[in-house]
C-alpha positions in Angstrom: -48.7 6.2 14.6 -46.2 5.0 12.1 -47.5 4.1 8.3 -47.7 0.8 7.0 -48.0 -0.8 4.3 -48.5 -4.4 2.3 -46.7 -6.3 -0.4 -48.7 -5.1 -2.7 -49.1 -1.3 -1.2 -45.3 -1.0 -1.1 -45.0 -2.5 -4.7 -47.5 0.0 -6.4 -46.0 3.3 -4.5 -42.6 2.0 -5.8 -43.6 1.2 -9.5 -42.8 -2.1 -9.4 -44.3 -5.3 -9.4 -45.2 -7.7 -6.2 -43.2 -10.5 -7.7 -40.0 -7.6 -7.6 -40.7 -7.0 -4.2 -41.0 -10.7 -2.9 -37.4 -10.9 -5.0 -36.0 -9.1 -2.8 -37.0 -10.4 0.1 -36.0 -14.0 -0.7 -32.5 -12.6 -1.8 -32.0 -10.4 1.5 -31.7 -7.1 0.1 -35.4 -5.8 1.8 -36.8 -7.9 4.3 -40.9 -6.9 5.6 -40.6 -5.2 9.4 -43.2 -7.3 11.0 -45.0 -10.6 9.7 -49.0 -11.0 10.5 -50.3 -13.7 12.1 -52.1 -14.5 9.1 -48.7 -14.6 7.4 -48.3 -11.3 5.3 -45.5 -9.1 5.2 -46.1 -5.9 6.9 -43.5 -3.2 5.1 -43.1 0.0 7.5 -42.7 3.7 6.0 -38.6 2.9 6.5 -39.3 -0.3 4.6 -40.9 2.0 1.8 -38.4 4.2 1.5 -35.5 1.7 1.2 -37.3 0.0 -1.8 -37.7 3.1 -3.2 -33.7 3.8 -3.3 -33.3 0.0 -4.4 -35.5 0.8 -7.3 -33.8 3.8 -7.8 -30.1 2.2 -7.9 -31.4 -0.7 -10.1 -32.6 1.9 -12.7 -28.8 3.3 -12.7 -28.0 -0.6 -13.5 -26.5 -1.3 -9.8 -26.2 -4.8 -9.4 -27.8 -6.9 -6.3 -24.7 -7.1 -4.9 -23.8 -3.6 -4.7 -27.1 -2.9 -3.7 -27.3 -5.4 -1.0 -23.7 -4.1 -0.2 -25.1 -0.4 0.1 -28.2 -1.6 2.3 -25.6 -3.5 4.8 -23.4 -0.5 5.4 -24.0 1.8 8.2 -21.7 4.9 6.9 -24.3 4.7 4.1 -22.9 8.1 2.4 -19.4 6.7 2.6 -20.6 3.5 1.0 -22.7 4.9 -1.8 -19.3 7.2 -3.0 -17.4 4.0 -3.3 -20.3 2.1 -4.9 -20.6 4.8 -7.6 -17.2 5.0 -8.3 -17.3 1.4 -9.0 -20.5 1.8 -10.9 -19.2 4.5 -13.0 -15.9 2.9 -14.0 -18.2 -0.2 -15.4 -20.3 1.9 -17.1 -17.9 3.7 -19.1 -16.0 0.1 -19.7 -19.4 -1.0 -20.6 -19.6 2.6 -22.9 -16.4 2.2 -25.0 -16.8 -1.8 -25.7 -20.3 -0.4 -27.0 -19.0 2.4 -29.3 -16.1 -0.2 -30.6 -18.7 -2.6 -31.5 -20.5 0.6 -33.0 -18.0 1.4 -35.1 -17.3 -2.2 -36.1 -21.3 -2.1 -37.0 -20.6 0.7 -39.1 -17.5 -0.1 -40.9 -18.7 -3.3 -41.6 -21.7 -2.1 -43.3 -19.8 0.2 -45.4 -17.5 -2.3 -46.8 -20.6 -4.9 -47.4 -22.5 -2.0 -49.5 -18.9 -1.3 -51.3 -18.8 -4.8 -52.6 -20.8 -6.4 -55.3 -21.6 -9.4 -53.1 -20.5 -10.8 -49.6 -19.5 -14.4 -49.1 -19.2 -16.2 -45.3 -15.3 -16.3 -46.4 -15.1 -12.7 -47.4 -17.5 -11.7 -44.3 -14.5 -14.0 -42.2 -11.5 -12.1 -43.8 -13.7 -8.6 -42.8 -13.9 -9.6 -39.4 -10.5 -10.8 -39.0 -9.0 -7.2 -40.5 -11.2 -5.0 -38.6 -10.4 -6.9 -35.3 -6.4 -6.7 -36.3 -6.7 -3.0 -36.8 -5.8 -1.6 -33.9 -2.9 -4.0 -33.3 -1.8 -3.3 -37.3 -2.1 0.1 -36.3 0.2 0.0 -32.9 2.8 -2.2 -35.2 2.8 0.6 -37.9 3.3 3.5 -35.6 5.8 1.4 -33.7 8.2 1.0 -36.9 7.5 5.1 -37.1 9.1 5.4 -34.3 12.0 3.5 -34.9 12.7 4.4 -38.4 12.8 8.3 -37.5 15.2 7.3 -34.3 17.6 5.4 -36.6 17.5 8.5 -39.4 18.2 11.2 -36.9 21.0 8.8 -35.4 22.2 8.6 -38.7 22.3 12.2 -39.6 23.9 13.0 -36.3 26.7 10.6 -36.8 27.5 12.0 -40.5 27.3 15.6 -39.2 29.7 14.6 -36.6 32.4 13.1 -38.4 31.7 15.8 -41.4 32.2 18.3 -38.5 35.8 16.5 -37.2 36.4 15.7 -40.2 37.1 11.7 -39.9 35.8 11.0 -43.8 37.4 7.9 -43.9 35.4 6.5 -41.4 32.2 7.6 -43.5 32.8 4.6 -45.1 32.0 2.5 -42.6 28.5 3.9 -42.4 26.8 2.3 -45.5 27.5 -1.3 -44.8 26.2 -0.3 -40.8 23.3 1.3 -42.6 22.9 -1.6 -44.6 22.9 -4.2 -41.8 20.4 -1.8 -39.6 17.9 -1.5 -41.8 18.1 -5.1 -43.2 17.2 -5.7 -39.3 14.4 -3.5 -39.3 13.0 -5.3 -42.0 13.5 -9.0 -40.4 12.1 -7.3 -37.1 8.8 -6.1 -39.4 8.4 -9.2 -41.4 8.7 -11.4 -37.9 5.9 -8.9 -36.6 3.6 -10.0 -39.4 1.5 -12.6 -41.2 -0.3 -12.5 -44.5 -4.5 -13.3 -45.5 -4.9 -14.8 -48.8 -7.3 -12.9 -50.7 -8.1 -16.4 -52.6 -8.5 -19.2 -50.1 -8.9 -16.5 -46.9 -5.7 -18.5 -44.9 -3.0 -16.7 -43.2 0.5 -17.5 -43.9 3.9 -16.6 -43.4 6.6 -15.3 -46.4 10.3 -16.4 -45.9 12.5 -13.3 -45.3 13.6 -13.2 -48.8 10.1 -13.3 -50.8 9.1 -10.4 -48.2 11.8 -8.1 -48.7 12.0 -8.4 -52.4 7.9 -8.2 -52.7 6.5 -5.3 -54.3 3.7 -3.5 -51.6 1.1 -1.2 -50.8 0.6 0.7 -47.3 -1.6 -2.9 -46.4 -1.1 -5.3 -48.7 2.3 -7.3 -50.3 1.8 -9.1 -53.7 3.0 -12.8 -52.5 2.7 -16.7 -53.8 0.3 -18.1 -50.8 1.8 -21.8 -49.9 -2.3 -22.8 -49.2 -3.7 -22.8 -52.7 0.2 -21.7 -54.5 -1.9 -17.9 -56.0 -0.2 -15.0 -56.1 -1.7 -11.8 -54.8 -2.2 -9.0 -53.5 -2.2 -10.4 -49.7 -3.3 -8.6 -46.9 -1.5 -7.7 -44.3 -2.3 -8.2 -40.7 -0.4 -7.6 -37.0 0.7 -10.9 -34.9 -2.0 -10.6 -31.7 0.6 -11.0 -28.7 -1.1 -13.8 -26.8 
């Protein structure tokens, strides 16, 4: 003869609570085998065993649907492969927007305890570079990439014509050279924006105050049209919307 058990039996073997168990019920995911005539649910050793996998997936942070999914399946083994696939893919989604906001933690805290005192603007200006990071980042590498293409296709074209020895059209490189790079540089500047270090707004140089400003690696010393400063600006990346 067959085991069974009550709402409260099942519960305790299961470690959970009878409130858990009548959850489930209600939402369809393990329903009692038999019903008294008194009214009580009557779990069967079956019954037991499925709550004990439900607890079991909820613990790996399945949700009711995918649990409720699982239970409804026949090809159960079939069902669960495809469920943790799914499950793991989330989790490590889940695991890198953790470690970004990890590192963001941590970066953050270093530049607070580097400065003498943190205002909300300066804690705003913070948050906005750390977020543009990896975009200023992707941007930098970008113009990496380009630059070196357009000096190896200049060295190749001057050892060419050295080679056939066409010198007069050497001539013809510098103005090219000239006109390339001046569109590297509009290309660059339309890529960015600027943070003022004074009144924390963003803002845009015309080409000719950006080309002629002196720089750092991150930062251009420019006149911000906001509160008419000039600075030391930071620069940030255009987020593609």
């Amino acid at each position: 003869m067959s085991q069974s058990y009550s709402t409260g039996e099942v519960a305790k073997l299961s470690g959970v609570t009878v409130r858990t168990v009548q959850y489930y019920d209600q939402k369809g995911i393990l329903s009692p085998s038999d019903i008294s005539e008194g009214g009580r649910r009557i779990y069967s050793e079956e019954d037991l065993r499925n709550l004990q996998v439900i607890v079991f997936l909820r613990e790996l942070d399945f949700s009711l649907e995918q649990i409720r999914r699982f239970m409804a399946e026949e090809s159960a083994d079939k069902t669960l492969e495809l469920l943790l696939q799914e499950h793991i893919s989330q989790l490590q989604k889940e695991r890198n927007q953790l470690k970004n906001k990890l590192d963001m933690s941590v970066n953050l805290l270093d530049k607070i305890k580097s400065q003498s005192s943190t205002s909300l603007e300066s804690l705003a200006d913070i948050s906005l570079t750390m977020k543009n990071q990896k975009a200023w980042r992707n941007l930098q590498w970008k113009m990496s990439i380009i630059m070196a293409a357009i000096v190896i296709a200049h060295s190749v074209l001057v050892q060419t014509m050295s080679y056939f020895k066409v010198t007069w059209l050497l001539l013809g490189i510098v103005p090219i050279s000239v006109v390339v790079y001046s569109a590297l540089i509009y290309y660059f500047k339309k890529q960015t924006l600027y943070l003022c270090s004074n009144c924390h707004q963003t803002f845009e140089p015309s080409f000719k105050i950006f080309a002629l400003a002196t720089h750092t690696p991150k930062t251009r010393r420019l006149t911000c049209p906001h509160c008419h400063r000039k600075s030391y600006c930071l620069e940030l990346a255009k987020e593609k919307e």
